[in-house]
N, C-alpha and C positions, 0 to 999 in steps of 0.2 A: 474477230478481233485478233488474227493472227501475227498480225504486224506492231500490233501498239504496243509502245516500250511501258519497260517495267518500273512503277516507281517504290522505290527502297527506301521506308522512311524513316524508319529504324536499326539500318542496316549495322556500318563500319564506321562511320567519320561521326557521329556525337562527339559534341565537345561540351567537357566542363568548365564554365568559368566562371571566377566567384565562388562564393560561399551557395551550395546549390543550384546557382543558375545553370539550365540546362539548353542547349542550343542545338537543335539535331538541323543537320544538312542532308538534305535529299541528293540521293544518289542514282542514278540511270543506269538501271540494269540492260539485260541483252535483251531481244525481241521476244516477246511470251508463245510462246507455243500454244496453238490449241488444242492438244489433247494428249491422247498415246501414240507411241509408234513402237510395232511389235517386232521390227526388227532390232531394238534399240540394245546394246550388249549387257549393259545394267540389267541385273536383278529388282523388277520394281513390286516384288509379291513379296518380299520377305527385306527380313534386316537383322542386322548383326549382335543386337542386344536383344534381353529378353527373352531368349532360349536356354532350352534346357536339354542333357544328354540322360542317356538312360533305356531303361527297357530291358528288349532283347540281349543275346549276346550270340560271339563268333568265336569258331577254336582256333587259335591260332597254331603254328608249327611243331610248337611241342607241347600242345596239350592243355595249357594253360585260355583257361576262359577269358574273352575280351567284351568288356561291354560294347554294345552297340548304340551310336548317337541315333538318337532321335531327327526325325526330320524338323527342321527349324519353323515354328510357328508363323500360319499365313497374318499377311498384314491387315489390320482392318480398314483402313484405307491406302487403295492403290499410290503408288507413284507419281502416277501422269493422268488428270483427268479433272472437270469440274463434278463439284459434289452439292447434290441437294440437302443443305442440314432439317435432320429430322428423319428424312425418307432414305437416301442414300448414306449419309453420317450422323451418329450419334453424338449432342454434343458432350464436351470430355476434354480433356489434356489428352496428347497422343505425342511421340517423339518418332524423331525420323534419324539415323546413323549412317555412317561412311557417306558420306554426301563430299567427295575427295576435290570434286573438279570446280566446286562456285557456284554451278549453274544450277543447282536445285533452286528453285521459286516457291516459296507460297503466299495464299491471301484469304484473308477473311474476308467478304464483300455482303451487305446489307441487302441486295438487291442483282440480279442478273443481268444487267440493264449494258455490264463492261462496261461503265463509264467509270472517269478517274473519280467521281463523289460518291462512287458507292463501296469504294475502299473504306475498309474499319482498318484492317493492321496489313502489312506484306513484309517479307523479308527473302533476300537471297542466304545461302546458306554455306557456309562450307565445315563441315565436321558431322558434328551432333546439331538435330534443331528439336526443340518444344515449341507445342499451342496450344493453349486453349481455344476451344470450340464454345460459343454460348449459344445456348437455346436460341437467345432474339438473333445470331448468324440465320442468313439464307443459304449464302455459298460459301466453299472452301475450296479454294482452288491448288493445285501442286502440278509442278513442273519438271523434269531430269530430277526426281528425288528418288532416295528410296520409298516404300512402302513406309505407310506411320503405323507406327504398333499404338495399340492405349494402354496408358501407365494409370494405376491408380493415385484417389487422390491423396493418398498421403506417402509421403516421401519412406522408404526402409531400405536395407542394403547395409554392403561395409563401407563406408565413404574412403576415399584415397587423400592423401598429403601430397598429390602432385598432380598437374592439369597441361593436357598438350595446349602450348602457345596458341595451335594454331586449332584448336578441337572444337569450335563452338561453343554449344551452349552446357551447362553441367546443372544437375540437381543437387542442391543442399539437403545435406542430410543422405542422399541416396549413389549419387558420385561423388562428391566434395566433402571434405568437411568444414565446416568451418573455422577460421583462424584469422591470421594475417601471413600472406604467400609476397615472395620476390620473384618476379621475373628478370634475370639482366641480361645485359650484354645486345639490348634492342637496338634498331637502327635509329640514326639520328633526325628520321625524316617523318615522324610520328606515326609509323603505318603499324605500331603494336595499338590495338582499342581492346579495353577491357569494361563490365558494365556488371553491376548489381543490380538484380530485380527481384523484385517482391511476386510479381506471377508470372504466366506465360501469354498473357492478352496481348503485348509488345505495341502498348500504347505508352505516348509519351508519362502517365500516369504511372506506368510499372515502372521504371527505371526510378531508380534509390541515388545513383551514384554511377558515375560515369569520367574516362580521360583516353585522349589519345596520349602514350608514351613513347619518350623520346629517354635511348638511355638505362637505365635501372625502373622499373617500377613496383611498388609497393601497394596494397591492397589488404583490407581487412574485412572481410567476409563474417557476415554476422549472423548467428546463429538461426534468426528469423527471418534470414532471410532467404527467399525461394530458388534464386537463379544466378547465377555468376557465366555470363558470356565473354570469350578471350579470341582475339582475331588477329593475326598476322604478329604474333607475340613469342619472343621466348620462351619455355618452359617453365611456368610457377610451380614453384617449391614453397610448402608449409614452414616458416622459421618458427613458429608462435600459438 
């Protein structure tokens, strides 16, 4: 199935309209790749969060002791590759980071079969991405990503008052905090999409709240809530 295009159903273009109504338009990704390729420049064993420095140490020039970084924790799931859930992946929440270029893909899929009914959820990525993995998954599929680390399942950390425009996805409670953020100074052609969700399944179910913004946009992130994704958006800042 090296050919068949990608369908992004939850990706960038959700619109809210009305009181709740939610309208997700499907978006057509690049050609999906089937597999690895190890000449590839990306780092797909490892990833940028979730590590830790520490350990040993080195003497530096005058004497003074310098710690030494630890080598950055391997991924539990690769990069590039389909995965058998159960046998090959545990299921879980796992995040994936610096994903710079768009072209990370993933997919949850009920069955191996590559056809487009056996899609549960897919998403292209640019920034940070989360997913849940559920036991009743067969396959997890990823594409040009990094490595997915697993995050447990409860959210801890110091949360930030500020979120890259362009960063993806964020954990409440563990990147984000919760509030109400401004983004301004967006383009007038609605290509800033911001989105609240409740988990990381990225079924039309999860999403809480959704808008393409044109302009200033405003957003109030609620304490229970799991997820805040920001796509092609100015920089939110916490007023509140």
């Amino acid at each position: 199935m090296s050919q068949q295009t990608k369908q992004n159903w939850f990706a960038r273009h959700k619109v809210l309209t009305g009181a709740g109504a939610l309208v997700v338009v499907i978006a057509i990704g690049g050609a999906m790749a089937g597999g690895g390729d190890d000449n590839k420049d990306k780092d797909k064993g490892t990833s940028a969060q979730g590590t830790s420095s520490g350990g040993g140490s080195k003497d530096t020039s005058d004497g003074r002791a310098e710690k030494a970084e630890k080598p950055k924790a391997e991924a539990a799931i690769g990069g590039d590759g389909t995965f058998q859930v159960g046998s090959d992946v545990k299921p879980g929440t796992y995040m994936s980071t610096d994903n710079t270029d768009g072209m990370c893909y993933w997919e949850r899929a009920k069955d191996s079969s590559g056809e487009t009914d056996s899609l549960i959820a897919n998403d292209n990525v640019m920034g940070t991405a989360y997913v849940t993995i559920k036991a009743t998954d067969k396959i997890f599929k990823s594409n040009d990503c990094h490595g997915w680390e697993a995050v447990p399942a409860k959210a801890s950390g110091a949360p930030k008052s500020e979120a890259d425009g362009n960063g993806g996805m964020y954990r409440i409670g563990a990147d984000l905090a919760p509030g109400t953020y401004k983004s301004t100074g967006n383009a007038d052609d609605d290509t800033c999409y911001w989105e609240r969700d409740k988990d990381a399944l990225h079924g039309i179910d999860s999403i809480i709240a959704n808008e393409n913004v044109s302009g200033n946009g405003v957003v109030t992130i609620a304490a229970g809530d799991g997820y805040f994704k920001t796509n092609g958006c100015k920089n939110w800042k916490k007023t509140n």
